[in-house]
N, C-alpha and C positions, 0 to 999 in steps of 0.2 A: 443696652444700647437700643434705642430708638429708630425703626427704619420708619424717614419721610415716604407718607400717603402715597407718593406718587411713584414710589422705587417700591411700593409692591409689587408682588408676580403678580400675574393674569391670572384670574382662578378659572379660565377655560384652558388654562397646559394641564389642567389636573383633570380626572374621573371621578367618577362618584366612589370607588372605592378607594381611593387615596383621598378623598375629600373627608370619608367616613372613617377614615384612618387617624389622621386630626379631630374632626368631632368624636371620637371616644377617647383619646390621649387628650381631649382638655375639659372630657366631663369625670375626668376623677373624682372620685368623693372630698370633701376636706378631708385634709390630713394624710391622703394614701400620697402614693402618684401611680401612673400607669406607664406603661413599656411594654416594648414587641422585640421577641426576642427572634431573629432569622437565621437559618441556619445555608440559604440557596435552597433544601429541600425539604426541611420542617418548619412552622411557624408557630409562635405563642405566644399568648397575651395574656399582661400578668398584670395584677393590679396588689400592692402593698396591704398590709395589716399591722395592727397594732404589733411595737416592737415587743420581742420575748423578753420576760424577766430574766430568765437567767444567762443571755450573753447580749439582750438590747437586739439582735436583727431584726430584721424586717420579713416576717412569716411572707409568702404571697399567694394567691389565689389564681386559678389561670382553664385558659382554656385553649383549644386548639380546632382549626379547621374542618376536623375531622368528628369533631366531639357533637353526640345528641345532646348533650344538658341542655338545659332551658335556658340557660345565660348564653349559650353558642348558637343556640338556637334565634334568640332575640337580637344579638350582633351581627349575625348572618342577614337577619333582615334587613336589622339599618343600612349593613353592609351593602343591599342590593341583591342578595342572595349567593354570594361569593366574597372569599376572603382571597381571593388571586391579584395579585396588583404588583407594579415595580414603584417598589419607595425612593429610588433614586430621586427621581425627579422633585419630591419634597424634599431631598437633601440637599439638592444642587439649587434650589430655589433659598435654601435658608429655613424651612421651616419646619424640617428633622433634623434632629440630630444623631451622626453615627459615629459608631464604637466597634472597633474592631478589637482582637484579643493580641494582648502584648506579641510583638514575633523580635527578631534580632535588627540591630538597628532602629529601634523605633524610637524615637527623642524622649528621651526622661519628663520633657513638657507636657507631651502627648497623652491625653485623657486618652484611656482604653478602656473595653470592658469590663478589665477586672478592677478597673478603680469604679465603675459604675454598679456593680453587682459588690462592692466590699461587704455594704450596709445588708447584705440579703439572705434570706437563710432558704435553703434548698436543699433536700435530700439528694444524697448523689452529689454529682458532679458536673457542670454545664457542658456542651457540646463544641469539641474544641472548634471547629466553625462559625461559632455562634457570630452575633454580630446584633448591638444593642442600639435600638432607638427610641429617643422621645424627642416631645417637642423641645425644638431647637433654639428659637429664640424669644424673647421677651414679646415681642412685637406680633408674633404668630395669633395668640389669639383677639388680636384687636382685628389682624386681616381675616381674621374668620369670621371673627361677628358682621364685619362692615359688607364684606362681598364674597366669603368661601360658603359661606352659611347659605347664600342666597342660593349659590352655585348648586351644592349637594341637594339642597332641597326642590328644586326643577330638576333636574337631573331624577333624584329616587322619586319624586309626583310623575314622572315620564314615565319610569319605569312600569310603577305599579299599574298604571292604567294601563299600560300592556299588557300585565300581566293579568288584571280584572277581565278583558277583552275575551281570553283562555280559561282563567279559573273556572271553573265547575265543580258540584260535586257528585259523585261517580259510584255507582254501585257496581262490582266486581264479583264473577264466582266461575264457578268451577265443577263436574263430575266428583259428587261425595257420596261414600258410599253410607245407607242408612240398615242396620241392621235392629230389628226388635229388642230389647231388652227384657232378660227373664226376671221377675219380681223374686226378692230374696226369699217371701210366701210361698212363691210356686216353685224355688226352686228348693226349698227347706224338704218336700213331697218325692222328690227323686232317693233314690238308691244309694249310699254311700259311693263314693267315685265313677255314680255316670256322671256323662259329659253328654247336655243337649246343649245345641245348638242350632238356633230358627235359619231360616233363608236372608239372607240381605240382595238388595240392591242400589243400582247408582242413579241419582238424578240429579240433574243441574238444580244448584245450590247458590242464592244467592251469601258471600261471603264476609265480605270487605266492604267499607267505605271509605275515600280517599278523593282530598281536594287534587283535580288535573289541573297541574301549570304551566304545562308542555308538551306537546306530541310531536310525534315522526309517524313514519307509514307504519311501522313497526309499533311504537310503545307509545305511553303515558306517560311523561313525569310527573309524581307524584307528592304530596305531604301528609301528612296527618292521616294516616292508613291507622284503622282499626277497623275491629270485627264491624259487626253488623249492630252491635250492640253497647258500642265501646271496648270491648277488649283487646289484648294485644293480637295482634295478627301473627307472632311467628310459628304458629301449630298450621297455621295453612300452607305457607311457604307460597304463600301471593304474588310477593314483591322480590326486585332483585335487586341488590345495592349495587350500586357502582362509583366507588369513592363516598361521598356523603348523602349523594343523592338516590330517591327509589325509582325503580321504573315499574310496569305493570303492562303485560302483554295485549294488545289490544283485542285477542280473538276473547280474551277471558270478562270484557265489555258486556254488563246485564243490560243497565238503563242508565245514560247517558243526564247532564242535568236534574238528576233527581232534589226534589225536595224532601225535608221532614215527612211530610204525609209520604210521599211515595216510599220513604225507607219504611214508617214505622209497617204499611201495608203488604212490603215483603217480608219484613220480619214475624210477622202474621201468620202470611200462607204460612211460610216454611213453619213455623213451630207448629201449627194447626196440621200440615202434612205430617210432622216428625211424629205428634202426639197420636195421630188416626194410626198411623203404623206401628206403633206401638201398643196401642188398644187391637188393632185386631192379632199382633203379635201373642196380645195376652191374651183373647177370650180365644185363641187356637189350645195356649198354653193350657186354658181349663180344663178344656176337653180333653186333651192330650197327657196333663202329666197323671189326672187317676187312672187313666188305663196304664200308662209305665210302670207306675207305682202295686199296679193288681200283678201285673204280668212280675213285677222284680219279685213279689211274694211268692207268687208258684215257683219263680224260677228257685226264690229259696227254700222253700216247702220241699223242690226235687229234690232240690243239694244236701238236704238232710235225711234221703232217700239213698240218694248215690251208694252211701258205703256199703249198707246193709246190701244194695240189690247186686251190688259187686262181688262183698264177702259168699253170696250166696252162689252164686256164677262159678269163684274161682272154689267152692268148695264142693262143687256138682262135679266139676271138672279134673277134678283131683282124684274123684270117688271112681271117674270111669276108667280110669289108666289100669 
């Protein structure tokens, strides 16, 4: 069925994430189709695969709200940066379609969701809440291209330039403690099971870098946190999630707007500091482990003393009684 031009909805009763709800349910690949499956407190989005040879379903691939992968990561975007939104109002518009799960009473006519899900193959079992949508009618994506498309796309141009306003990006650190390392050379020179160990101490540590795309008095919200040098960040314990989102305390704030040149230049000092500490760790070590090493030998020089100077003692002492 055909809805007339002019018995469209309004695409300003809808948000950008309900807008981007329909723009990903009608950029299916050929040949898949895509659905969101709701449950009131969980959310998934599944997207179809070539059917199985040995029973024909339909594998599917999926993500969730919650999820880092790079494909949740990239819909989150389009999203606006939240997959929070009430679908209703695309349903009562015509331009979802819902499936709720067989219950008693319900008309034998009545598509459900287990006539929607038949074709589908899923480890487990669905969640008897679930509740299935896609797009709803024929007509849907003509009203997308002509005027929902326009809508979403002012809508997230808004967005982001808000959020470019905030974006930075951010060097972060911390109280770490730096301790010398003994070279496996100078420590091959020790005693069988001594234990040396040098002095350490703590200095502010530049740690992390992380795009800021929100603050409070308190925090950072944060993305794309890694080390100082690309790596993962969770040996620092930098960040704190909260749902999908990172935050970063603002007292742990090194240099604010940093560039390229300003990170590579801390990563510098700091390894340039790490390394001096280190070298004077070891030319201590020079000095230090031949005298342990002269003194371990006397002390085993005695030890092969010991017995004799003993046996001699308890047999003087024997002789006086």
């Amino acid at each position: 069925m055909k809805k007339e031009d002019t018995n469209f909805p309004r695409p300003s009763l809808f948000n950008l994430r309900q807008l981007s709800l329909v723009a990903w349910l009608l950029d299916a690949p050929s040949g898949t189709r895509r659905f969101m499956i709701d449950t009131g407190k969980t959310r998934k989005f599944y997207e179809t695969g070539a059917p199985r040879a040995e029973d024909g379903l339909l594998p599917v691939s999926a993500f969730h709200p919650d999820e880092k992968s790079d494909i949740a990561k990239a819909a989150r975007d389009e999203f606006g940066g939240s997959f929070k939104f009430d679908p209703w109002d695309l349903f009562k518009a015509g331009i979802l379609g819902r499936y709720e799960r067989r219950y008693p009473n319900m008309a034998a006519s009545t598509v459900s969701f287990e006539d929607k899900v038949a074709d589908i193959y899923i480890p487990g079992k669905w969640n008897l809440g679930s509740v299935y949508y896609e797009i709803g009618n024929d007509w849907a994506r003509e009203w997308y291209a002509q005027s929902g498309k326009a809508r979403r796309e002012k809508l997230l141009a808004a967005l982001r330039e808000k959020e470019a306003a905030t974006r930075r990006r951010a060097v972060f650190g911390r109280m770490v403690s730096i301790q010398p390392i003994i070279t496996k050379e100078l420590a091959a020179v020790l005693p069988a099971g001594y234990h040396f160990t040098l002095p350490s101490h703590s200095v502010l540590r530049p740690c992390m870098v992380a795009t800021i795309v929100a603050e409070t008095e308190k925090r950072f919200k944060v993305r794309d946190a890694a080390t100082m040098t690309g790596g993962r960040i969770a040996k620092w314990g930098m960040t704190t999630e909260v749902g999908r989102e990172e935050y970063v305390e603002r007292e742990l704030l090194m240099l604010d707007n940093a560039t390229d040149a300003d990170i590579a230049k801390l990563v510098a000092f700091d390894e340039e500091y790490a390394l001096e500490v280190n070298e004077i760790g070891k030319s201590v070590c020079e000095e230090i482990m031949p005298i342990i090493a002269r003194m371990a030998a006397r002390v085993e020089q005695k030890k092969g003393q010991h017995g004799d100077m003993l046996a001699d003692l308890l047999a003087s002492l024997k002789k006086d009684r």
